[in-house]
FINUSE-802872 format. One line per 4 residues: number of its first residue (from 1); for each residue x, y, z of C-alpha. Coordinates in nm, 3 decimals. Layout:
// residues N
NUM	X/Y/Z | ...
// end
This chain:
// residues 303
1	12.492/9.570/12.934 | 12.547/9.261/12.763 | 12.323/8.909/12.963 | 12.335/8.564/12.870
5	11.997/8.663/12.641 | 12.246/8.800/12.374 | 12.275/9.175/12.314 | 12.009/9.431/12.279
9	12.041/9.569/11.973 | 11.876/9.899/11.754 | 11.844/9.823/11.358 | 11.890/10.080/11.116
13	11.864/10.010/10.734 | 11.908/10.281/10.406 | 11.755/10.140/10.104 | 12.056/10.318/9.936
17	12.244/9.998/10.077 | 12.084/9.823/9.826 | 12.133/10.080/9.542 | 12.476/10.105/9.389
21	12.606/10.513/9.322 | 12.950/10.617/9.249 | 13.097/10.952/9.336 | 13.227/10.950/8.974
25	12.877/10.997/8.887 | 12.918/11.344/9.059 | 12.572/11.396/9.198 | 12.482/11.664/9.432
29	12.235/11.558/9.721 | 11.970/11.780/9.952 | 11.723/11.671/10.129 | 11.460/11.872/9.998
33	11.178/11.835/9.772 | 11.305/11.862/9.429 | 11.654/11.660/9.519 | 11.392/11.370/9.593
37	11.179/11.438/9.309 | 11.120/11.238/9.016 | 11.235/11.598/8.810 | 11.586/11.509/8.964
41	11.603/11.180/8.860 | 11.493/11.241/8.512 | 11.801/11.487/8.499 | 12.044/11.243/8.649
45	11.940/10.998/8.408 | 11.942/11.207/8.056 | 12.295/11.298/8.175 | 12.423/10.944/8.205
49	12.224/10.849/7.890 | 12.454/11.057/7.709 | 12.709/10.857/7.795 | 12.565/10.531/7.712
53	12.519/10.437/8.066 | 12.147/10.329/8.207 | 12.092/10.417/8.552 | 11.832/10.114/8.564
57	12.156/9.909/8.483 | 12.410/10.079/8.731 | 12.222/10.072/8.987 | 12.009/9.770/9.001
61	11.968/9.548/9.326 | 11.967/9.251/9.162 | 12.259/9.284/8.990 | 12.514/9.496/9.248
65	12.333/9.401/9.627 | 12.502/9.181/9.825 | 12.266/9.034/9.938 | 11.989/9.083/9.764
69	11.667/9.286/9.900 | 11.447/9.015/9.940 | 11.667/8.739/10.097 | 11.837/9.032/10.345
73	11.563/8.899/10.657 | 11.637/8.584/10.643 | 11.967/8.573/10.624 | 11.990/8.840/10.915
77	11.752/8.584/11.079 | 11.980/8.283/11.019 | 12.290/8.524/11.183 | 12.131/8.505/11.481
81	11.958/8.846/11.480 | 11.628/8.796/11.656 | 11.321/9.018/11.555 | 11.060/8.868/11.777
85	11.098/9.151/12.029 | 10.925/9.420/11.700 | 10.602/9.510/11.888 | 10.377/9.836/11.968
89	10.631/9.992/12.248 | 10.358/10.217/12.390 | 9.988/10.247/12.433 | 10.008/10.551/12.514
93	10.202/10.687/12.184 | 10.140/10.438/11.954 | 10.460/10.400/11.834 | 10.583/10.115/11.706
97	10.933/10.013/11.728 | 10.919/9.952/11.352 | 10.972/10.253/11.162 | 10.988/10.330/10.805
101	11.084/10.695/10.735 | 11.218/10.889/10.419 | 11.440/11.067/10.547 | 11.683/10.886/10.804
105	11.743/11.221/11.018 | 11.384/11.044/11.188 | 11.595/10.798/11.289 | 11.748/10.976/11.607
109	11.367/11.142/11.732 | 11.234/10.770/11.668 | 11.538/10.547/11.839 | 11.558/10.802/12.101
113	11.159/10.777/12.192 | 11.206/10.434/12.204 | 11.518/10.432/12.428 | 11.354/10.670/12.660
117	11.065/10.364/12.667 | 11.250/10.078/12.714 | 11.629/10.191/12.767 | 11.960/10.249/12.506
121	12.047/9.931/12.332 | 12.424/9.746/12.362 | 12.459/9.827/12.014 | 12.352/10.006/11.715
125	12.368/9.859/11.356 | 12.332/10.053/11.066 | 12.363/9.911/10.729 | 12.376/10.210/10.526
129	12.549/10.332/10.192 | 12.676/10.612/10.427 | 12.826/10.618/10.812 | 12.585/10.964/10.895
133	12.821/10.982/11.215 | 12.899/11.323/11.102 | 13.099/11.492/10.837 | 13.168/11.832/10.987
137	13.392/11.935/11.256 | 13.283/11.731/11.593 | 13.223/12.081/11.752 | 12.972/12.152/11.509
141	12.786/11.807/11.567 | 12.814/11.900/11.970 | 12.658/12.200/11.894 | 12.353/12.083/11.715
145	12.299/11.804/11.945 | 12.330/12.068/12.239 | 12.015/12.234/12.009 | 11.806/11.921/12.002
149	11.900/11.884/11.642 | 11.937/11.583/11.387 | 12.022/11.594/11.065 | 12.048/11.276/10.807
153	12.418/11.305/10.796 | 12.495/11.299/11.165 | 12.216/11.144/11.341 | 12.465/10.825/11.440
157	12.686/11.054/11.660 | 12.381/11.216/11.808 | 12.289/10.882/11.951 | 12.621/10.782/12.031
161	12.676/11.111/12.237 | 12.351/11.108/12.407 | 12.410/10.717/12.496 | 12.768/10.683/12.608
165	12.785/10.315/12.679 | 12.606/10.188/12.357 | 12.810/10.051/12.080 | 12.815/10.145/11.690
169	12.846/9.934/11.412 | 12.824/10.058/11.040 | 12.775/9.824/10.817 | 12.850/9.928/10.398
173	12.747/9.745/10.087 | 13.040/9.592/9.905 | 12.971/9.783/9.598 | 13.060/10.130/9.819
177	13.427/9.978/9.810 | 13.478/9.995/9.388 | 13.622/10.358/9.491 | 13.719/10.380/9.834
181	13.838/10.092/10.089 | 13.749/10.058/10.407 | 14.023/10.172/10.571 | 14.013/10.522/10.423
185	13.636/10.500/10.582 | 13.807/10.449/10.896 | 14.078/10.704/10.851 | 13.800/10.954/10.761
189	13.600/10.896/11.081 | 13.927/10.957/11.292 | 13.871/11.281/11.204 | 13.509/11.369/11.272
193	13.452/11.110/11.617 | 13.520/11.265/11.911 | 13.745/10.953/12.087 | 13.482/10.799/12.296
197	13.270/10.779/11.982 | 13.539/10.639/11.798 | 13.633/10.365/12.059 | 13.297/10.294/12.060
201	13.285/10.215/11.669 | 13.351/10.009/11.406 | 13.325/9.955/11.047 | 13.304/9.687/10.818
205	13.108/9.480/10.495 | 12.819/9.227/10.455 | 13.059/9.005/10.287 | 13.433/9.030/10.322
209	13.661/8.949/10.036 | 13.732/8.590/10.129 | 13.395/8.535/10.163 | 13.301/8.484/10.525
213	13.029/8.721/10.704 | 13.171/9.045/10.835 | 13.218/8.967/11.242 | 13.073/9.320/11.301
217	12.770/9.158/11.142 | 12.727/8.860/11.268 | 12.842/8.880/11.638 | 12.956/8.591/11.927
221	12.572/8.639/12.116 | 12.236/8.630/11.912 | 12.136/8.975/11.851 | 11.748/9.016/11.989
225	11.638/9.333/11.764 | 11.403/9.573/12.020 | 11.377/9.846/11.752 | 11.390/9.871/11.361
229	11.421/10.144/11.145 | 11.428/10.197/10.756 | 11.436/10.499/10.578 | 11.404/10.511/10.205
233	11.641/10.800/10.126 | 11.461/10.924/9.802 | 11.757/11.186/9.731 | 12.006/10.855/9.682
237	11.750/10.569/9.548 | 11.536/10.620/9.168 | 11.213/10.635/9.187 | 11.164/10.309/8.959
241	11.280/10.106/9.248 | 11.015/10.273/9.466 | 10.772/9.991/9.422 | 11.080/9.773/9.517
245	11.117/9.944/9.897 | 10.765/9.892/9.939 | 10.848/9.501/9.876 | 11.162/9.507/10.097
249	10.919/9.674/10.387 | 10.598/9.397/10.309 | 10.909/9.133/10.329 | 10.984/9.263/10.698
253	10.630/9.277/10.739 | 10.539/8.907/10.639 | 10.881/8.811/10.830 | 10.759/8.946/11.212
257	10.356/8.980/11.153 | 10.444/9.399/11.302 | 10.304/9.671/11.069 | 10.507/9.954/11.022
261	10.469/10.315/11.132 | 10.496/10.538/10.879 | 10.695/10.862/10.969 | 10.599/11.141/10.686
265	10.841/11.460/10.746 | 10.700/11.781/10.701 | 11.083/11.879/10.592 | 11.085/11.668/10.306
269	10.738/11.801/10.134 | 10.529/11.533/10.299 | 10.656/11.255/10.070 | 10.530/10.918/10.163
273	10.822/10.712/10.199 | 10.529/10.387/10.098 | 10.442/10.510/9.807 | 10.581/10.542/9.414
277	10.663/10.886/9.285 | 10.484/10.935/9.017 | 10.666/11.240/8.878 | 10.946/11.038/8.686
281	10.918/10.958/8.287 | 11.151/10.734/8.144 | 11.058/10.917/7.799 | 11.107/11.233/7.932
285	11.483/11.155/8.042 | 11.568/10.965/7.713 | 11.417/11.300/7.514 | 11.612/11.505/7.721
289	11.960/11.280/7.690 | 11.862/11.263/7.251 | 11.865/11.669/7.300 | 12.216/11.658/7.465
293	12.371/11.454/7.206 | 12.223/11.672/6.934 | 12.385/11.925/7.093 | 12.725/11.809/7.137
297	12.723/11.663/6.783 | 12.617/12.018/6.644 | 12.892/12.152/6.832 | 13.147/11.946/6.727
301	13.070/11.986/6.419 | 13.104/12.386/6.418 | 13.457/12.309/6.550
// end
């Protein structure tokens, strides 16, 4: 229910917002240990290198984030979304209603222990590199919602289904739209939203091409923010920008005085989304890229 307050509003933000990556890199993604390993990264890397393209280049914050990492709180602030509200939400659990995750299938066990203490918000805004409303049939997503379970790809519509009345925004980085527009975003949901879910919905930018903020962004009532989550995503975001998330997070931090609670997932090998991996070598990816090109030139060479 919207009140003359403003709206009550749930917070959800994917470091991989910040971090550029183009399907024409074709990746493959898991979310399991190795996918989120430093290994992986040295691989995706050497492969690139080939090519003379540096990852540290393609997909740097401060060159393809819009906006940038550390003025994001502030200029959320100065949208009118309120984060005053970010507190302990029970004694009793200990849970805060700031939580920083790796993985973001925590996001529906955390929003929905929350909701359950305080009630479902108006909306939900995820600014995310991805919608995660699903990307199966909508039968399947019934079905594993019917099961109790969430998955990082369709923990949106697990929300949305168990709280009919709250709203969904999903907000994507401009750099998501060098391959695909918006509307084929849209056009791709249609398929996978059951229609209350989709009526419920939209989708949008930070920025829109003329400049001006994104309305699904920045909405007619002050947003007061009652729960937060981020979820560093280590299957989509480098390793070398680890120490970077941990920066974003101590922004937030130093923005609302509220600590975070740090979810660690036994599904994703314990990995501390708050710390650097330390299992990724620069040298070892540039080695590995040299070997590729020796190979390739030996080859062509034989032809």
């Amino acid at each position: 229910m919207v009140t003359m307050r403003g709206l009550r509003a749930f917070v959800s933000v994917d470091w991989d917002y910040f971090v550029r990556s183009l399907y024409a890199w074709d990746w493959g993604h898991q979310e399991s240990a190795f996918f989120m390993s430093g290994a992986m990264w040295e691989i995706r890397m050497s492969s690139l290198l080939v090519n003379g393209l540096d990852l540290r280049d393609e997909m740097d914050p401060a060159k393809w984030a819009n906006p940038k990492p550390g003025s994001f709180w502030n200029i959320l602030s100065q949208l009118g979304y309120d984060f005053s509200a970010l507190d302990t939400v029970s004694e009793d659990t200990g849970i805060s209603n700031f939580v920083v995750a790796d993985s973001h299938a925590v996001a529906g066990p955390a929003f929905k222990t929350i909701a359950d203490e305080i009630g479902p918000p108006d909306v939900l805004v995820n600014l995310d590199a991805h919608h995660d409303l699903g990307y199966g049939s909508k039968a399947a997503v019934r079905k594993m919602v019917a099961k109790g379970q969430v998955t990082c790809d369709m923990w949106l519509q697990s929300l949305a289904l168990m709280y009919p009345e709250m709203k969904i925004r999903v907000v994507y980085p401009n750099w998501r739209f060098e391959e695909f527009p918006i509307s084929d975003e849209w056009d791709a949901l249609k398929k996978v939203l059951p229609s209350g879910v989709l009526k419920r919905t939209k989708v949008g930018a930070f920025i829109d091409e003329d400049g001006a903020v994104s309305s699904i962004v920045k909405p007619a009532k002050r947003i007061k923010v009652e729960a937060l989550f981020i979820c560093r995503s280590a299957a989509w975001t480098p390793p070398w920008l680890d120490s970077q998330f941990i920066d974003f997070i101590d922004g937030m931090q130093d923005h609302t005085g509220v600590s975070p609670f740090e979810y660690v997932s036994e599904r994703t090998g314990h990995i501390h989304p708050l710390e650097v991996r330390q299992d990724f070598s620069l040298e070892r990816a540039q080695a590995m890229a040299d070997q590729m090109k020796g190979m390739l030139q030996r080859r062509e060479q034989d032809v």
